[in-house]
N, C-alpha and C positions, 0 to 999 in steps of 0.2 A: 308648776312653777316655770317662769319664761324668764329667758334673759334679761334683762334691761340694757345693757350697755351695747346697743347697736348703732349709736348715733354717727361712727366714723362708717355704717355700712348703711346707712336710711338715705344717702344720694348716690347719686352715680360718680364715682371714680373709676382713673384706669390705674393699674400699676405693672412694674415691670421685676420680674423671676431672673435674678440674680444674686448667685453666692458672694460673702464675700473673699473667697481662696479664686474669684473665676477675676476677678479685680486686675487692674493692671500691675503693673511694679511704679511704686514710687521714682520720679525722677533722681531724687539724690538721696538716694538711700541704698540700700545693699537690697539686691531682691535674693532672697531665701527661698524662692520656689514658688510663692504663694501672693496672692491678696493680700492687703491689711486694712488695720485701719486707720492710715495716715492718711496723708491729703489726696488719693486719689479715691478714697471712700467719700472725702468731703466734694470732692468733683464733680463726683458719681450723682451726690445729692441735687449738685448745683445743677449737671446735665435736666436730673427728670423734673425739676421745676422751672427750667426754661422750657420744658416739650409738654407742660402739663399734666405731669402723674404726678398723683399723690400718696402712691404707695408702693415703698419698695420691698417687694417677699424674697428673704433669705431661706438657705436650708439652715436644719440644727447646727448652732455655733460650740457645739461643745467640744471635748477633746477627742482626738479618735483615736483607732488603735492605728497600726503601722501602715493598714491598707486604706486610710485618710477618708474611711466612710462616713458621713456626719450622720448614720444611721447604728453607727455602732460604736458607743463611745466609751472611757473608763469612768462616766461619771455623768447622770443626769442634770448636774447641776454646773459644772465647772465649765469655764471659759477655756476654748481652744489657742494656746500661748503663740501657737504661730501666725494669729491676728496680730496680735502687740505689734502697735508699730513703734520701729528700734528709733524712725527719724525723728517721735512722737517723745522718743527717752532722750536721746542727741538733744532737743530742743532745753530740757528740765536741767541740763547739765550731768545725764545717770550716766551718760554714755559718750563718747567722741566719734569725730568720722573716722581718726585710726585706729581706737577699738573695732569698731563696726565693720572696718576693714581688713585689720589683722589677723590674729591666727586663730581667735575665737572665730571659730567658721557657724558653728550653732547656735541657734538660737537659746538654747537652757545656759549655756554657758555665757552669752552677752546676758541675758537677764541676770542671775548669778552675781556678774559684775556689777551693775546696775545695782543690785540692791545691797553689794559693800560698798557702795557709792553713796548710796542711798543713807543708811545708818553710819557713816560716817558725815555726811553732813547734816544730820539730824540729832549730830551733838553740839552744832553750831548755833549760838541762841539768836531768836527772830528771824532765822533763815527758814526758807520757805518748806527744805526736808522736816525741819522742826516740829512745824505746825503742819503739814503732811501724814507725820507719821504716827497724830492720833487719826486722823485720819484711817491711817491704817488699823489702828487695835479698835479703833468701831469697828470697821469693816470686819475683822477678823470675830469679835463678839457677836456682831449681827448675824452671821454668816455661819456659825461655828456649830450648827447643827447637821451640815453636811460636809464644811470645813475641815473640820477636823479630822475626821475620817479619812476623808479624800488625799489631804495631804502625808499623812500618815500610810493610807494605802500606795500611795505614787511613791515614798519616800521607799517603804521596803518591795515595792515593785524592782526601783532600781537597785536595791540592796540584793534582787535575786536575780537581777542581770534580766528583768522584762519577761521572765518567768510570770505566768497567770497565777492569782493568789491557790487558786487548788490545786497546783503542785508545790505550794509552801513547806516548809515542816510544819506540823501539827499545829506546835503551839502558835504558829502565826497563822493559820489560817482555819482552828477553831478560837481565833482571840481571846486567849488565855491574859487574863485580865494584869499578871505580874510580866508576862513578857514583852507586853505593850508598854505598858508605863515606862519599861529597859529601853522598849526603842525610842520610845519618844526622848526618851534622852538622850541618847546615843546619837541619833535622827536629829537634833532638834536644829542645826543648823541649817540643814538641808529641808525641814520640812517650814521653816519661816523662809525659804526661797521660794520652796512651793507657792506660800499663801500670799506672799508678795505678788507674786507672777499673777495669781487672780484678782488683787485687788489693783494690780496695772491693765488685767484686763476689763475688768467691769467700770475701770473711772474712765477709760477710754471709748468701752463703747455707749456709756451713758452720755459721754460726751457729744459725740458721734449723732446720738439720738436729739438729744437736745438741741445741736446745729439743726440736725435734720425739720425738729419743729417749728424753728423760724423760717423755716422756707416751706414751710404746709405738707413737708414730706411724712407718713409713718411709715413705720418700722413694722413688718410681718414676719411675724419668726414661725417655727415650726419644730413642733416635738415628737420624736418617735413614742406610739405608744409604751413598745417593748423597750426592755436595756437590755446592756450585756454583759454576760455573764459572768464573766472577766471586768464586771466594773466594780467601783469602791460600795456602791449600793447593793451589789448581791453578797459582795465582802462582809460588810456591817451589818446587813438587814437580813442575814439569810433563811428569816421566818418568815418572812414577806413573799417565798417565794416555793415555787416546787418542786421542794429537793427530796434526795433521799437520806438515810440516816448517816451516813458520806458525805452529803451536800453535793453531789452527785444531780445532775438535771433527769427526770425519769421522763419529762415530756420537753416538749421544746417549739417556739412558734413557728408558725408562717401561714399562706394560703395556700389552697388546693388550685389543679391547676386550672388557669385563666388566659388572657388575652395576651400576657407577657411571655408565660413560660408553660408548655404545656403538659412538665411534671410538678407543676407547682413551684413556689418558691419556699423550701428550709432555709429562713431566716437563722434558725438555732439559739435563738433568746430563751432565757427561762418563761417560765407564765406563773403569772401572780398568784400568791395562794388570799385567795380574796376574801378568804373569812377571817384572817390575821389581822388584816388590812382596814377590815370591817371592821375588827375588836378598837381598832385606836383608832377610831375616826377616819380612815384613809388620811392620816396628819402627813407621810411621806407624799400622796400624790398632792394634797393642799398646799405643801411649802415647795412643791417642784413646780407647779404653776403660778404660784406666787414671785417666785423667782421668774419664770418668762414672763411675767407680765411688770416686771420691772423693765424688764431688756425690751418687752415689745410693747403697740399700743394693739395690735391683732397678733393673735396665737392659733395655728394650725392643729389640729390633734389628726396627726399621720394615725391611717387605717383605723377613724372613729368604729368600723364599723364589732373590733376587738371592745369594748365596750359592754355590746349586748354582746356577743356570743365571738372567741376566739379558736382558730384553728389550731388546735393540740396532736404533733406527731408524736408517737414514739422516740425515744433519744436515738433507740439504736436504726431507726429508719436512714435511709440515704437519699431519698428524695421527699416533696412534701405528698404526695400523693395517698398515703394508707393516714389519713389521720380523723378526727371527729371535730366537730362542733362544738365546743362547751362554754352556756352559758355566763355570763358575767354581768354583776350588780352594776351595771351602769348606771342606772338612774338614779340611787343613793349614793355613787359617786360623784356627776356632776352636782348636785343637789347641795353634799359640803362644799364642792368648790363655789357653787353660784353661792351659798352660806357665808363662806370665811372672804370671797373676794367678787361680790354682787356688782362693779364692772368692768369685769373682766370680757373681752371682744374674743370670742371664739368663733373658730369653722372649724369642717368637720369634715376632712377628708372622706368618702362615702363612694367610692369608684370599688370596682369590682362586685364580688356576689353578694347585695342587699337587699335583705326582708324587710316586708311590712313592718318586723319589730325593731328592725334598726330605724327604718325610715320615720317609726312614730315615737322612738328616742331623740332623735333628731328636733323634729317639729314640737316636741315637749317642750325643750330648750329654744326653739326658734334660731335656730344655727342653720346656719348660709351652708349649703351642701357644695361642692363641685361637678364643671358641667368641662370636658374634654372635647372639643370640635375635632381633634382626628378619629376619636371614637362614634362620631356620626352618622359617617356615610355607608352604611351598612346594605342600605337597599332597602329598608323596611321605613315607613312612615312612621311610626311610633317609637322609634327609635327616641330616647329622651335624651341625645345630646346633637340633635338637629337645633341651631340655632331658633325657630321659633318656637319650640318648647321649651325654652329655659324659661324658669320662672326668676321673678325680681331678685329674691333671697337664695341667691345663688353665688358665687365665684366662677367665673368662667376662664375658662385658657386655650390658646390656640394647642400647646401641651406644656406638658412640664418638664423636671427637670428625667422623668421615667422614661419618658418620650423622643423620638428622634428630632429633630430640628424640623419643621413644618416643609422647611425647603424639600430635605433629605425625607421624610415622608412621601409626600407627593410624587418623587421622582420613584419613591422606589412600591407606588399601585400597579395594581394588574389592569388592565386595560377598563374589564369593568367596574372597579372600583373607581378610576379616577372617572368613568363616565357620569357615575354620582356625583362626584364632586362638582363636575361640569356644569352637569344638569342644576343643581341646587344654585349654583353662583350664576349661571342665565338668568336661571327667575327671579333671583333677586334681587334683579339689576332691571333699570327701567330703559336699558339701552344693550345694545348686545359690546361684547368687548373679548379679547383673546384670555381665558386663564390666567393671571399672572403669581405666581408664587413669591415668597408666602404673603404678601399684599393684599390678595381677595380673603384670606383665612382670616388675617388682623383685620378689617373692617366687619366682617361678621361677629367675628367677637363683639367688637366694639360695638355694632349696632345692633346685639342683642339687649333682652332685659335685664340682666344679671346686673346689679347694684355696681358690681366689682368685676373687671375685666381685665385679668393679667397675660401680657407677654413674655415669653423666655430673652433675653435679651439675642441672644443667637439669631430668634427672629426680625428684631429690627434691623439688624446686620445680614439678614439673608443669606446666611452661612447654612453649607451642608451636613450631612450626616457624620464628615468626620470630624467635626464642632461640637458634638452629643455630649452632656454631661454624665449621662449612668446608661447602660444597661442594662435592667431586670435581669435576675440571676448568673449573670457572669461576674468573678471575681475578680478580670485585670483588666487593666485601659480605666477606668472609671475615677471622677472624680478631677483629672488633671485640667479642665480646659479652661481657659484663660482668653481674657480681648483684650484690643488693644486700640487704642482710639485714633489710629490710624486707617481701619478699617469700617468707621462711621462716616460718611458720605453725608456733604451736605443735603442732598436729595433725602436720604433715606431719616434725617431729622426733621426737616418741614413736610414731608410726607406723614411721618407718626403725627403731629405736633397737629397739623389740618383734622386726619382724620377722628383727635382726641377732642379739636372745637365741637367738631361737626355732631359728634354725636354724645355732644352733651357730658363731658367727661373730664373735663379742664378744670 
């Protein structure tokens, strides 16, 4: 069985690798630390269809825990609230510029308000909250299979002061069917702010989407395969997963070590108990893709290659290094999802250690693999992320968001590593010319075969290493960086925008 829905990857487009928390701050609005998605995510849009991309790849937009990993979240499913844009609520009437300014400094507590704003003008007949607010009890019916939960679990998350549910008392966190029903009522205020807060986030970023389609832009989102542990889904589902008779994790993900980190990386995710999963159709991973592909019109699966076979540590290990192999039902997985949602646009993240049996999981479903250009210049010819080895059905990137900034790369080769680089951008030039970073990187991409050719935005700004969005296995600095369109040079937009005619990519 093959995919069908390739039609947004059967020509050549470029796109560009930006979160939305790396977004500017709203002009007139309160900035809260982060990106949203008010009008300078519509900007955003506006920029990459005047320089001709047609697709913008975000990371996973869900909630995260404290250290704002969008790889570690309390919920596969739920909208990250510190998108909402508050200018976006100010606009509806939820909110004012002296709320927004006042002593509510947080964002839970202006939403909070907002939605006693909200139900209170939703007792006003023909007003717009009115008719809004079935709006909302769709949303919340439609929704209410991982809704409910989620809200429920965030409600007595805060009820134990952001305690992880398995140091709950008992009865909350083997979900004792009479003590829940108490919270929910007891909760029930708090947990209808909760579900407000995702039904403000998903009508805005549908919104968002929908602008985006009249200017030819789509939306690339990206899922981790793993959750975490501490989310509402190992809370609810915890057969789905491999616990012990505690609920206790006896294994825990990551990869062995690699190119990033040379003890490996302990992710510390559970790992799916896949015969569970198998027994009901895989229906939890069917309605988590069904849901990004609401939010997206392409869907990433981070580390496809867990799939066919996942790295399993021991819990009580402290690095990823002692761990094994263990197969997994890929193929009967994608199989219901191409089943329940036949066109659905997937890639397949496929970087790091991949076998023949990943590789011909992959080519099953005829999923676009990824091709990294800093990972190229190795010295070796056959190297497969030399620009004329990328095959058409690929995505290519100068790097991503795992990656240093191509500037901060380059500068920081050994002498003969970057003679590689040298030598490869001589030849493939029909005239000689000095290195120029990261400039030579972005035209190679772009005049490779790959269907789909994304830059980190970092790159079009030619910003250095201290611009990096993550660092593989380090826990602090990650995640905060931000632009600012002060720092886009008219040069450096008719430069992308030429070399996005030139090679066919507009």
């Amino acid at each position: 069985m093959k995919s069908t829905n390739l039609s947004l990857l059967s020509q050549r487009r470029s796109g560009v690798l930006l979160h939305i928390s790396s977004l500017p701050s709203s002009p007139d609005a309160s900035d809260l630390g982060v990106g949203d998605l008010g009008s300078e995510a519509y900007r955003f849009v506006d920029f990459l269809s005047s320089i001709g991309v047609s697709v913008w790849q975000t990371l996973p937009i869900n909630m995260p825990h404290a250290d704002n990993s969008p790889y570690q979240c309390l919920s596969a499913f739920a909208g990250n609230p510190n998108f909402i844009s508050l200018e976006k609520l100010e606009s509806l009437g939820l909110l004012t510029k002296k709320t927004i300014s006042g002593e509510l400094t947080s964002k839970s507590d202006l939403l909070a308000t907002a939605y006693d704003v909200f139900c209170e003008q939703a007792k006003q007949a023909e007003s717009w909250a009115e008719k809004e607010h079935l709006n909302f009890k769709k949303f919340c019916k439609k929704q209410a299979h991982w809704l409910n939960d989620f809200s429920l679990f965030l409600a007595l998350r805060n009820k134990f002061i952001q305690a992880g549910w398995q140091y709950w008392p008992d009865e909350y966190k083997n979900r004792d069917a009479v003590t829940l029903k108490q919270a929910r009522k007891e909760l029930a205020n708090e947990i209808a702010i909760i579900q407000f807060t995702q039904f403000i986030f998903f009508t805005q970023w549908l919104a968002l989407k929908a602008y985006a389609a009249t200017k030819n832009v789509y939306l690339f989102g990206d899922i981790p395969i793993f959750v975490a542990y501490d989310s509402a889904d190992v809370w609810a589902h915890p057969h789905f997963f491999k616990l012990d008779v505690y609920k206790n994790m006896e294994v825990v993900a990551g990869v062995p070590p690699d190119y990033f980190c040379a003890t490996g990386q302990r992710w510390g995710n559970p790992h799916y108990n896949w015969d569970a999963m198998a027994a009901e159709g895989f229906s939890w991973w069917v309605s988590r893709m069904a849901t990004q592909n609401a939010l997206f019109d392409i869907v990433r699966i981070d580390h496809f290659r867990g799939l066919q076979a996942a790295w399993e540590v021991p819990a009580s290990e402290e690095t990823a290094m002692n761990g094994q192999w263990v197969e997994a039902p890929g193929e009967a997985l994608l199989a219901a999802i191409f089943k329940a949602l036949p066109k659905i646009c997937l890639v397949a993240e496929d970087l790091g250690i991949i076998t023949p049996e990943v590789d011909a999981l992959r080519h099953q479903y005829n999923l676009p693999g990824m091709k990294i250009l800093q990972f190229a210049f190795s010295g070796q010819d056959d190297n497969p992320y030399l620009p004329h080895h990328i095959e058409a059905n690929s995505v290519a990137y100068t790097g991503t968001h795992d990656n240093d900034t191509t500037l901060g790369w380059y500068n920081s080769l050994d002498e003969y590593q970057r003679s590689h680089v040298q030598a490869y951008i001589y030849s493939s030039r029909s005239e000689e010319h000095d290195v120029h970073m990261p400039c030579d990187l972005i035209n190679l991409v772009f005049e490779s075969h790959a269907q789909l050719a994304i830059i980190p935005m970092q790159d079009i700004l030619a910003l250095d290493s201290s611009h990096r969005m993550n660092t593989p296995g380090t826990c602090t600095g990650n995640w905060h960086w931000r632009f600012n369109w002060q720092q886009l040079t008219v040069a450096q937009t008719e430069s992308i925008a030429e070399v996005i005619t030139r090679t066919g990519r507009s």
